[in-house]
C-alpha positions as CSV (number, residue, x, y, z in Angstrom):
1,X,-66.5,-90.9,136.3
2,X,-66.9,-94.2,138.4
3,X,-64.4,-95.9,136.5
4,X,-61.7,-93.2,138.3
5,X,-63.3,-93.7,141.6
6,X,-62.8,-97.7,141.3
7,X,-59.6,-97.3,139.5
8,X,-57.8,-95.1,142.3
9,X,-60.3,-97.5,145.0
10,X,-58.4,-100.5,143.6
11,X,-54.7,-98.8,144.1
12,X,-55.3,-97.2,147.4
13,X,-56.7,-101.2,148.8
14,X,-53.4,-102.9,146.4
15,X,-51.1,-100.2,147.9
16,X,-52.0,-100.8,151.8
17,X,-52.1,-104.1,151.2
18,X,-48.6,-104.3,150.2
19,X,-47.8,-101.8,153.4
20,X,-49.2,-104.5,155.4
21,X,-47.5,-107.7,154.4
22,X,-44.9,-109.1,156.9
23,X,-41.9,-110.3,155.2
24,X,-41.1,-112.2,158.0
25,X,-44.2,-114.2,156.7
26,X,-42.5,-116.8,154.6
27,X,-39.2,-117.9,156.4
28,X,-38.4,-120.9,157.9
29,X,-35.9,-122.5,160.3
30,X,-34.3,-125.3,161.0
31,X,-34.4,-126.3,164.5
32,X,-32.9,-129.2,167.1
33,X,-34.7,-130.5,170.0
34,X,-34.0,-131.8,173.1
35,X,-33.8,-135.6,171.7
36,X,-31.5,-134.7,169.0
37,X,-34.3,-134.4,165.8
38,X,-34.3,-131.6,163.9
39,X,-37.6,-129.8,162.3
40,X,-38.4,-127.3,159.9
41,X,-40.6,-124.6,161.5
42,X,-42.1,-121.5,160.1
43,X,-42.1,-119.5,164.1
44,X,-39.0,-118.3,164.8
45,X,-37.1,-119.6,168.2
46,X,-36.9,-117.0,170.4
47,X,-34.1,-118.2,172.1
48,X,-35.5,-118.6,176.1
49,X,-36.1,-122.6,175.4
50,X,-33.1,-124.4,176.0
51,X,-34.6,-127.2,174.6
52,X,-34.2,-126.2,171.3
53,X,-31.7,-125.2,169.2
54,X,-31.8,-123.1,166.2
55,X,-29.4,-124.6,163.3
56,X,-28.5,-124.2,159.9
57,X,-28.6,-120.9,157.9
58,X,-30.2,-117.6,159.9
59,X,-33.5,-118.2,157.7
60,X,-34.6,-120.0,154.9
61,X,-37.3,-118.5,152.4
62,X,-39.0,-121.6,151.5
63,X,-39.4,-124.5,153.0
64,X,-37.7,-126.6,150.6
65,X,-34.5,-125.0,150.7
66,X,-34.8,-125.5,154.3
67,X,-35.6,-129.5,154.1
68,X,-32.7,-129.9,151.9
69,X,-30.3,-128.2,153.8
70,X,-31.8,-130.2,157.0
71,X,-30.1,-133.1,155.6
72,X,-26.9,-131.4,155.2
73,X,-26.7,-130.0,158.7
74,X,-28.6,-132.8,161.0
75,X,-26.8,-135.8,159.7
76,X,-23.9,-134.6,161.9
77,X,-23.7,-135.3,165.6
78,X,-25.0,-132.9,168.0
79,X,-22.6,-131.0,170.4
80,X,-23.0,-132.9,173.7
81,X,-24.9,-131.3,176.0
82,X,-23.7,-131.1,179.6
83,X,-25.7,-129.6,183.0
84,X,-25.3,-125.6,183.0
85,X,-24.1,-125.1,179.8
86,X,-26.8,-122.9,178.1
87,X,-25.9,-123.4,174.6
């Protein structure tokens, strides 16, 4: 009889785990600063710093497809950035 009890315990705790779990968790971004170098960051911008840009893909799901592509995609010049032009 307590075998059931744990047995159905041990669902109900895997099942609202699983409920729980962000998937926004594991993704990463490639992102430009103000000085031109670009980082691999696991918080997404939000957009209100001008200082950095997000580049690259949307998201990444691991961090190494996101340093490999950070190759790819910073070894290019920057736009130029000019006063009052928010992007």
């Amino acid at each position: 009889m307590a075998y059931r009890f744990y047995r159905f315990l041990l669902i109900a705790v895997l099942l609202l785990l699983l409920a729980f779990v962000d998937p926004a968790f594991a993704n990463w971004w490639i992102v430009r600063a103000a000085d031109n170098k670009c980082l691999v960051v696991d918080i997404e911008p939000s957009g209100n710093d001008k200082d950095i840009t997000k580049v690259g893909k949307d998201v990444y799901q691991t961090r190494e497809q996101a340093e490999a592509d950070v190759k790819e995609v910073c070894k290019e010049d920057p736009p130029p950035r000019t006063p009052g032009n928010a992007e």
